[in-house]
Every structure is written in structure tokens, then in C-alpha cells.
C-alpha positions as CSV (number, residue, x, y, z in Angstrom):
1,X,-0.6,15.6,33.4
2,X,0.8,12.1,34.1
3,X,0.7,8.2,32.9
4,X,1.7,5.3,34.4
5,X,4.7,4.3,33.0
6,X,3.5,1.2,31.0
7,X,1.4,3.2,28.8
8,X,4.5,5.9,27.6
9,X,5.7,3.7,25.1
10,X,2.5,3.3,23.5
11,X,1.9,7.0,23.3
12,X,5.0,8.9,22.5
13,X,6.8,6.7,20.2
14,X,5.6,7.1,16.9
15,X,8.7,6.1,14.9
16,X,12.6,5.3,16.3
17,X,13.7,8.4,18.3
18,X,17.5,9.2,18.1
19,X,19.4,12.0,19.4
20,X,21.1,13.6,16.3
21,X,23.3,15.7,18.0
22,X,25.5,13.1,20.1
23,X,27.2,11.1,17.4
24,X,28.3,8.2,19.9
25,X,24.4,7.4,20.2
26,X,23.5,7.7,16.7
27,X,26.4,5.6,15.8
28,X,25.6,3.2,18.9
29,X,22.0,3.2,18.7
30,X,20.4,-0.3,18.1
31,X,17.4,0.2,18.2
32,X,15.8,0.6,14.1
33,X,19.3,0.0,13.4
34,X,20.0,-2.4,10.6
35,X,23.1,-4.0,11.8
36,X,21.9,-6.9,12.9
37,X,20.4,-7.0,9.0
38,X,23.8,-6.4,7.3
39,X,25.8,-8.6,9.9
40,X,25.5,-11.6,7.9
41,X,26.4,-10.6,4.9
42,X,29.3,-8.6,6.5
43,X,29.9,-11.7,8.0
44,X,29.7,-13.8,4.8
45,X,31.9,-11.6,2.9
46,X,35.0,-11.7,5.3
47,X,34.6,-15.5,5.6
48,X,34.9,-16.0,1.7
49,X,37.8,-13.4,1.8
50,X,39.6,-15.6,3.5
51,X,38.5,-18.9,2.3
52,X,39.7,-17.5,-1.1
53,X,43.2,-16.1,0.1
54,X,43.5,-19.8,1.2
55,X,42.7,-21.1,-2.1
56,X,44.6,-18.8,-3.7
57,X,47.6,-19.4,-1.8
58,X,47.3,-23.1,-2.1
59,X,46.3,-23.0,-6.0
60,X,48.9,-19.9,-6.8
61,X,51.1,-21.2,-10.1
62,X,53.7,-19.2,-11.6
63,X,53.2,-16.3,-9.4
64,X,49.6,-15.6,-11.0
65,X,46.8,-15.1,-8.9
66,X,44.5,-18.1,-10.1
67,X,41.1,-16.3,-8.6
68,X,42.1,-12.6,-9.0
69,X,39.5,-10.7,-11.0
70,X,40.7,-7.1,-12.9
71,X,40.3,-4.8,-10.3
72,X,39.7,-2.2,-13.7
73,X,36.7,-3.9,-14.5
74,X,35.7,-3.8,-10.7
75,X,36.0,-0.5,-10.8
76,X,33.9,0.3,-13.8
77,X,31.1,-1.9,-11.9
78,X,31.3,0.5,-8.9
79,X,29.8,3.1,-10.7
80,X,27.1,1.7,-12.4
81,X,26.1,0.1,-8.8
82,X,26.5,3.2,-6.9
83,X,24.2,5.3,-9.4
84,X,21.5,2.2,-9.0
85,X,22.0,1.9,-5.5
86,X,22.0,6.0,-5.3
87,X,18.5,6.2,-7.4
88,X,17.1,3.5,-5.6
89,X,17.4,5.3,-2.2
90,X,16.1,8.3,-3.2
91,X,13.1,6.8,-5.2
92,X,12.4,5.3,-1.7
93,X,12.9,8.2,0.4
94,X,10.9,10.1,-1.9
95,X,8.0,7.8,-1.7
96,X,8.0,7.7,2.0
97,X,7.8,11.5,2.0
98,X,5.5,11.8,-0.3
99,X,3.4,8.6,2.1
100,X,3.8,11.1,5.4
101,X,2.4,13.9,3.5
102,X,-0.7,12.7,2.6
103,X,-1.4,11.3,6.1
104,X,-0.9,14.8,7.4
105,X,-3.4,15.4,5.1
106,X,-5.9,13.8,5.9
107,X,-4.9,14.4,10.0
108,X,-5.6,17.8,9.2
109,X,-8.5,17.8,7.0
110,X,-10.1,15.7,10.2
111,X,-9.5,18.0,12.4
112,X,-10.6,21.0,9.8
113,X,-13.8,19.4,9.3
114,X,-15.2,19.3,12.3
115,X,-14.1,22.6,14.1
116,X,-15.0,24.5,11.1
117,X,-18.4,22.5,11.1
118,X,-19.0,23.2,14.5
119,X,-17.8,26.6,14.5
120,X,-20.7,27.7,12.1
121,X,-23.6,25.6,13.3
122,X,-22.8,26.3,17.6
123,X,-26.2,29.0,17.4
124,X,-28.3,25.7,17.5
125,X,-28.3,24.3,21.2
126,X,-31.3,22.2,20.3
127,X,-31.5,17.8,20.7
128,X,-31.1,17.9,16.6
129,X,-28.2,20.0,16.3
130,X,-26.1,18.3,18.9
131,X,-27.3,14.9,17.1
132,X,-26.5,16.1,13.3
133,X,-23.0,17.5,15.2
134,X,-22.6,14.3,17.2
135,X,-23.1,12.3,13.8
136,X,-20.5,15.0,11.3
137,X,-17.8,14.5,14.2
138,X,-18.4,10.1,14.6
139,X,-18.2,10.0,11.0
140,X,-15.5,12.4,10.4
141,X,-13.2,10.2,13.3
142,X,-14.8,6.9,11.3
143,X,-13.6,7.7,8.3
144,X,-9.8,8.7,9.6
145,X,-10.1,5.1,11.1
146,X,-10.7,3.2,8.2
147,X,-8.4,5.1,6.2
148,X,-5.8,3.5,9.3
149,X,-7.1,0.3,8.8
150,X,-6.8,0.5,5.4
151,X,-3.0,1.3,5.6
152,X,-2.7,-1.5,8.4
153,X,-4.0,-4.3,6.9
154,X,-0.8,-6.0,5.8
155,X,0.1,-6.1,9.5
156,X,-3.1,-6.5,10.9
157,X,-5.5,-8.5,8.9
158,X,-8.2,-7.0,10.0
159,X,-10.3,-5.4,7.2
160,X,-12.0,-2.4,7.6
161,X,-15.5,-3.4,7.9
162,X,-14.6,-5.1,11.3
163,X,-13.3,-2.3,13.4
164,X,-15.0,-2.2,16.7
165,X,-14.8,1.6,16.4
166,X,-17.7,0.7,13.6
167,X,-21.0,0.8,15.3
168,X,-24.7,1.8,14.7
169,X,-26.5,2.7,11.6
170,X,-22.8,3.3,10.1
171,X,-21.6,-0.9,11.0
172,X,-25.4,-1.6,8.8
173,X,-24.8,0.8,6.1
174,X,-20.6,-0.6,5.4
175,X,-21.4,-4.2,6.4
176,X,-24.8,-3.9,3.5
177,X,-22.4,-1.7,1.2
178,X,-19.6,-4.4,1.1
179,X,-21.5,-7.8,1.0
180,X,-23.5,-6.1,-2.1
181,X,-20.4,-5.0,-3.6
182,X,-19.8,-8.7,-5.0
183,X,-22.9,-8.6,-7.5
184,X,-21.5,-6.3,-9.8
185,X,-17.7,-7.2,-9.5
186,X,-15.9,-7.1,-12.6
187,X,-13.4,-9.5,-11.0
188,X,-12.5,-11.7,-7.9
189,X,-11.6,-9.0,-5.0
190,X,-9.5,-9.7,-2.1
191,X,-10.0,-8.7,1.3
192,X,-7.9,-5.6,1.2
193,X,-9.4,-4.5,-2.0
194,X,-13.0,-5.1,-0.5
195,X,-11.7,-3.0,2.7
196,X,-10.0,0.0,0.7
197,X,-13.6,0.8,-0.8
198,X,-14.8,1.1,3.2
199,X,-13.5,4.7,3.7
200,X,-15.3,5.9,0.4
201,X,-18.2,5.0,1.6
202,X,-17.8,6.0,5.2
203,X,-17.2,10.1,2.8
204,X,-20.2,9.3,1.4
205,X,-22.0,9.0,4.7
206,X,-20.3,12.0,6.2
207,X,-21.5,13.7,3.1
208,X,-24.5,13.2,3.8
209,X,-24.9,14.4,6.4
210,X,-23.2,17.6,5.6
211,X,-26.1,18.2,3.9
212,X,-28.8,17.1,5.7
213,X,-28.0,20.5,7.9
214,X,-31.0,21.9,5.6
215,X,-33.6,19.7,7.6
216,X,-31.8,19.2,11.3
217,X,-30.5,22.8,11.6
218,X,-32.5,25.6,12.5
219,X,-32.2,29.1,11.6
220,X,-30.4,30.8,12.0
221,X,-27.6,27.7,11.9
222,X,-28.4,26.3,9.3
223,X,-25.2,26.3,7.0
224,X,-25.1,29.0,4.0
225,X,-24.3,27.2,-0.1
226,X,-20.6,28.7,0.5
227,X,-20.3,27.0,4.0
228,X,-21.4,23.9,3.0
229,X,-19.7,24.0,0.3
230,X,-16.2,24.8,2.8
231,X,-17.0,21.2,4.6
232,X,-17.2,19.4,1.3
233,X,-14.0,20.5,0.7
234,X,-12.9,19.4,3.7
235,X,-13.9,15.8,2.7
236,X,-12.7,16.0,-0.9
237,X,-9.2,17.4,0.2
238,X,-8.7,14.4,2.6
239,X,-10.0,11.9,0.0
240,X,-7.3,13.1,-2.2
241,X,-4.6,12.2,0.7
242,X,-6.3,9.0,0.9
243,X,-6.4,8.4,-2.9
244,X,-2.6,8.8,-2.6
245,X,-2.2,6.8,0.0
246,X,-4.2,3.9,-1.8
247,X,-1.6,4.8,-4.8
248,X,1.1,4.2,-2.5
249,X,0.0,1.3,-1.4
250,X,-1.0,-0.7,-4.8
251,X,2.4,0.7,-6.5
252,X,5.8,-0.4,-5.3
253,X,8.9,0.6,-6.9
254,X,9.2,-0.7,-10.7
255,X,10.5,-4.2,-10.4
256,X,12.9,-4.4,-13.4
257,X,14.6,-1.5,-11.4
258,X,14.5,-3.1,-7.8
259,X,15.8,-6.5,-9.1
260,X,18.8,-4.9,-11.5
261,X,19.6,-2.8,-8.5
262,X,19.8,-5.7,-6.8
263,X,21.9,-8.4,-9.0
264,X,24.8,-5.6,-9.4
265,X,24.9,-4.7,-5.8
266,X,25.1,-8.7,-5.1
267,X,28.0,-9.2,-7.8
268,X,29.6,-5.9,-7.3
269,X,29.4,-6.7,-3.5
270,X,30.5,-10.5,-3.7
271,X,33.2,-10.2,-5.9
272,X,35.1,-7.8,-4.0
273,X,37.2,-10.6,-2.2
274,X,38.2,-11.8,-5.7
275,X,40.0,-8.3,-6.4
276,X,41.9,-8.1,-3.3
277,X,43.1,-11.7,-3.7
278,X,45.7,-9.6,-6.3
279,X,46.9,-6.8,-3.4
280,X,49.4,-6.9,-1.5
281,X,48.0,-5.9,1.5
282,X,47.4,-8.5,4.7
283,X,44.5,-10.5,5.0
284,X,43.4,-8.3,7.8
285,X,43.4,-5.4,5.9
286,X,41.3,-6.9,3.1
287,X,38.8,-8.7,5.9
288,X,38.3,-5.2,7.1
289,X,38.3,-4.0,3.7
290,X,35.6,-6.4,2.8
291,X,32.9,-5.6,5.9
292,X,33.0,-2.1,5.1
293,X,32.1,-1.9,1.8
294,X,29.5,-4.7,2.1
295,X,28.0,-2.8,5.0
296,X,28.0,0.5,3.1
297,X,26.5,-1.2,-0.5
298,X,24.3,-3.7,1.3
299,X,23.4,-1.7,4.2
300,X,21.8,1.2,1.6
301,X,19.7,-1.2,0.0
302,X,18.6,-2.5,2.9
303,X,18.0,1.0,4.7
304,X,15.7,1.5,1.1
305,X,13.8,-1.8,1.5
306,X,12.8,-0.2,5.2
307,X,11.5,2.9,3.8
308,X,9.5,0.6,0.8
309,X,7.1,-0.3,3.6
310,X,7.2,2.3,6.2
311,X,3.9,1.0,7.8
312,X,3.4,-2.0,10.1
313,X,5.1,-2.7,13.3
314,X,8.5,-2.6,12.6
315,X,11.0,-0.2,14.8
316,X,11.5,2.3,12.3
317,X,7.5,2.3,10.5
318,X,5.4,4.9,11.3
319,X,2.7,4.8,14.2
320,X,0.1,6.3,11.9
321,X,-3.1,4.9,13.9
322,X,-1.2,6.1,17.1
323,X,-0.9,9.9,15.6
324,X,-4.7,9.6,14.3
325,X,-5.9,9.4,18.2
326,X,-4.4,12.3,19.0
327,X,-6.7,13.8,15.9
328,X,-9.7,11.6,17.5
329,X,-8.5,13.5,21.3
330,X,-8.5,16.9,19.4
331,X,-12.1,16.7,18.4
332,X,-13.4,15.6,22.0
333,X,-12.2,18.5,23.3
334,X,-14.0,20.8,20.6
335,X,-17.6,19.0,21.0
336,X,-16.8,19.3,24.8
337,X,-16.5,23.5,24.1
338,X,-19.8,23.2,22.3
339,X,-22.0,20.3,23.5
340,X,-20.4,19.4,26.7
341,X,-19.2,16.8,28.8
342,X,-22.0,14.0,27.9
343,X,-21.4,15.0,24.3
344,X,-17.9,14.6,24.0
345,X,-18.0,11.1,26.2
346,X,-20.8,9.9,24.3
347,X,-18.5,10.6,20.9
348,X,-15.4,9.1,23.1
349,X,-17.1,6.0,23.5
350,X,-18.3,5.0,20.1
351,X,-14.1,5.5,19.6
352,X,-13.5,3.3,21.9
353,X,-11.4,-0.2,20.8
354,X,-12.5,-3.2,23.7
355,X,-9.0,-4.9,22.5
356,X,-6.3,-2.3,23.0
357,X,-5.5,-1.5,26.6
358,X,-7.0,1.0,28.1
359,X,-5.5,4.2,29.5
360,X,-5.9,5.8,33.1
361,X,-8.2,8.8,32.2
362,X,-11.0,6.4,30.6
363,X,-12.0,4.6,34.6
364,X,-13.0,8.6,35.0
365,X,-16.2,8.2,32.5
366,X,-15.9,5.6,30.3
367,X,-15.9,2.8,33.4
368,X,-17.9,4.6,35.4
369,X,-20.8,2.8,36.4
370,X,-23.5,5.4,36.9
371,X,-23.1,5.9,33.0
372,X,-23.8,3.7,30.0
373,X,-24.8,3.6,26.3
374,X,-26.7,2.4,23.7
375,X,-25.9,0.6,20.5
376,X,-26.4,3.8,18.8
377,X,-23.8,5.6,21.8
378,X,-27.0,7.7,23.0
379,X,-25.8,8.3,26.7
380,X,-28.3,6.9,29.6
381,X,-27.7,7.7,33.0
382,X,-28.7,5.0,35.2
């Protein structure tokens, strides 16, 4: 199975990839580095290290260091910044953990859904079957895209309700659902508010039509209390990884904590050339002395304001829309098992995005010109 080579990129990476094992290329590696963040400040601090030495030098009286600060009190401050700095990091990583988790959540819910689904109503070969299975598996990939576009609108700006995946009686139903929505606000709502409530309603859909098996299913594939019951699940499990994700979203780190964090590591960090004005070391050493400890303080806080917002399009975010299509490709192949070819490109095509580029596989189908579709993604062979 091959690619061209201009479509890799797009595909595989999903976050930086680093080889752990070689320690030259970890330690080399500049791509989702943050030197080039740190560099300045690195920068900054050697260049007042030795604007103070010449201050000092010129402003020394009585063989006092004029500028020195107590390098016993600087000392003390270590501490109390490396526990903030420490606790800040590890509320970060845990938050981004705890952000991956509930997207493999809902990856797998998707995917649970609809083979489970399919699995217990693939008796029925009739038209209504293959539409009610057509409809579960659109609005089961639907609603794993909105939850994407949820998490991407910071980047994106594009709000939910505008996806071009969004199409047919689901684009009337959202579009009527959100312009209604107004009428009974308690409050002025942005955008991204207005889009969050898109994937609710999209598992209120899909709901529905989990149990509308009674009246398009016939015996003997028409779903038991207990197996219905199984696909509800399904949708209220990967509602509660959305919920979290939402949480995620609307609750950053405590602020008094970020910004006290913050005004120790920038004293602590900036003050350092003031204690080595009093050693009697060279200026090179206490340059070099300098850099690293402002790369090592600085370069943690700025390694925890990376994983703060590990969404977007930054090298080291995660490619969560990019690891959802692989979900969406998943599915294809089990309506293809059941419903066949027509099925599963019909499904593909109501998928498809007109504005991303398009890979090689889809001029197979999806370009082909013997083939097109309706508003609704009914397949009509021409």
C-alpha cells in the first residue's frame, strides 16, 4: 500500500516524532523543540551578566560588591521556585494525559458503536436496514467530527455547525437547533459556546435512531431491550469523554497558581547575575553559569505552557482530527463487510471535506464519473 510522498506528512504525523534511544537526536532535534523559545531569555540573561560585572567593576568601593545580592537568600528562593515550577509541570502533564484519554474515548466508543450495531442487525439485507445502518454509522462519524471541531476551534474558527462533513436532514436539524437556541438563552453566547452544544445534539440524533430499529428493522433484526440498551451505552460512554474534553477546554490551570509560578521563576531567574557579581569565578564561567539555569527554570515553564494547549497546529499539539479519520476509515471498511461497496462509498462521501486535499485512493470512486450523489448521499449511477 503506497502514497505519494506529499500526502505522508499529512497522515503519519500526529504529534513530534523523536527517536528516544539515540541521545544525539533527542538532544539535537529542532523540531517541537523549545530552543528557539528559551534563546532569548538565555540570551538576555548572559547579556545583563555582563553588563552588571561591568557596573560592578566600575561602581566597586571599598572592595564591596555594590550590586551583589545574598546568595543565602537566593538560595532559599530556589526552592520555593523549583516546588512551583515542579507542581506546575506536573498539573500540566497531568491534564494533557488526562485530555488524550478522553479522546481515546470517544475514538473507541465510535468505532464500538457501529460494529457492535451492525454486528446485531446484519440478518436484515433489506433497502430499510441498509438505510437505518447507513444513517447509525453517518451520525456516529458526525458526531466524532463535531466533537473535533469542537476541540479545534481556537485554531480554526470554524464552528461546528459549518462543517461540510454536515449535510442532509442532519445540516437542517443542527443549523434549526442552533439558530433556536438564542430564544431561551440565559446569557449572550459566543460562537464556541453555540458550537460545543452541536455534538449533543448530533447524540441526540444518533439516539434516535438507535431506536427507531423497532419500526425499520425487521424480524428477526430487530435489536432486543438489552442490545439497544448496549448502543446507548455506547453513546453515553463517549459523551462522557466529550464532557471531559469540554471540561478541559473551559478550565485552565488556576490563575493565582500560573501567575505566582511565574513572578518567582522571573525573579528567581533574573536575579541570578546579581549573586554571581560576588564570586570569584570569570565572567565566562558565570555567562555559562547564567544560560543554563535560565534555560532549565524557563525552559520548564515553557515546556508546561506547551502542554496547557496541546491542540491546534503547533509542532508538538496533537493531530486529533487526523487520528479521528482513521476511526472514520475503520467504519468504511465494516459497512463495506455488511452493505457493500455502494454502501460504504456512499457513507465515504457524505465524509468527505471539498477543502482539504484529497488523497490518491478517492479518484478510484469518489471522482469517478460514472457515480454521483444526492444531497441526502443516496448513490445514482449515471
Amino acid at each position: 500500500m503506497t502514497s505519494s510522498s506529499k500526502h505522508k506528512p499529512s497522515l503519519a504525523a500526529y504529534t513530534v516524532a523523536y527517536n528516544s534511544k539515540s541521545h544525539w537526536s533527542v538532544l539535537t532535534q529542532l523540531h517541537g523543540s523549545i530552543w528557539w523559545k528559551v534563546l532569548p531569555y538565555c540570551v538576555f540573561n548572559v547579556l545583563l551578566t555582563l553588563l552588571l560585572t561591568y557596573f560592578d567593576q566600575i561602581l566597586l568601593m571599598n572592595a564591596k560588591h555594590f550590586l551583589e545580592i545574598s546568595n543565602q537568600g537566593h538560595s532559599f528562593l530556589s526552592i520555593v521556585v523549583a516546588f512551583l515550577l515542579v507542581s506546575r509541570v506536573n498539573i500540566a502533564l497531568g491534564r494533557y494525559n488526562e485530555a488524550r484519554n478522553y479522546l481515546g474515548i470517544m475514538y473507541r466508543e465510535t468505532r464500538e458503536l457501529v460494529q457492535t450495531a451492525i454486528v446485531l442487525s446484519n440478518a436484515a439485507i433489506d433497502e430499510s436496514a441498509v438505510t437505518w445502518r447507513h444513517e447509525l454509522a453517518y451520525r456516529s462519524l458526525l458526531l466524532l467530527r463535531t466533537a473535533m471541531a469542537v476541540i479545534n476551534y481556537p485554531t480554526t474558527q470554524c464552528p461546528a455547525w459549518e462543517l461540510p462533513e454536515l449535510n442532509g436532514v442532519e445540516r437542517d436539524e443542527i443549523v434549526h437547533a442552533m439558530t433556536q437556541g438564542s430564544r431561551w438563552a440565559h446569557a449572550e453566547r459566543s460562537e464556541w459556546e453555540v458550537s460545543m452544544r452541536v455534538p449533543v445534539r448530533v447524540a441526540y440524533l444518533l439516539r434516535k435512531t438507535i431506536h427507531s430499529n423497532l419500526l425499520r428493522l425487521a424480524d428477526p433484526a430487530k435489536l432486543q431491550v438489552n442490545q439497544e440498551n448496549k448502543l446507548f451505552q455506547s453513546v453515553d460512554v463517549f459523551m462522557g469523554g466529550y464532557y471531559g474534553i469540554q471540561g478541559f477546554l473551559m478550565t485552565p490551570v488556576p490563575f493565582p497558581l500560573v501567575q505566582m509560578a511565574r513572578m518567582f521563576l522571573f525573579f528567581y531567574v533574573f536575579t541570578v547575575p546579581f549573586v554571581l557579581i560576588g564570586d570569584s569565578s570569570s565572567v565566562i564561567a558565570h555567562c555559562c553559569q547564567a544560560f543554563v539555569l535560565t534555560y532549565g527554570f524557563v525552559g520548564l515553564e515553557l515546556v508546561a505552557i506547551e502542554l496547557d494547549d496541546p491542540f491546534g497546529d503547533d509542532a508538538n499539539d496533537f493531530n486529533n482530527l487526523a487520528v479521528a479519520k482513521m476511526a472514520f476509515e475503520d467504519i468504511y471498511l465494516t459497512i463495506l463487510d455488511v452493505d457493500g461497496m455502494a454502501a460504504a462509498d456512499r457513507l465515504r462521501h457524505r465524509m468527505e471535506d471539498p477543502n482539504l486535499v484529497q488523497v490518491a485512493s478517492e479518484e478510484s470512486w469518489l471522482l469517478k464519473p460514472s457515480l454521483t450523489f444526492d444531497d441526502s448521499g443516496n448513490v445514482r449511477f449515471l
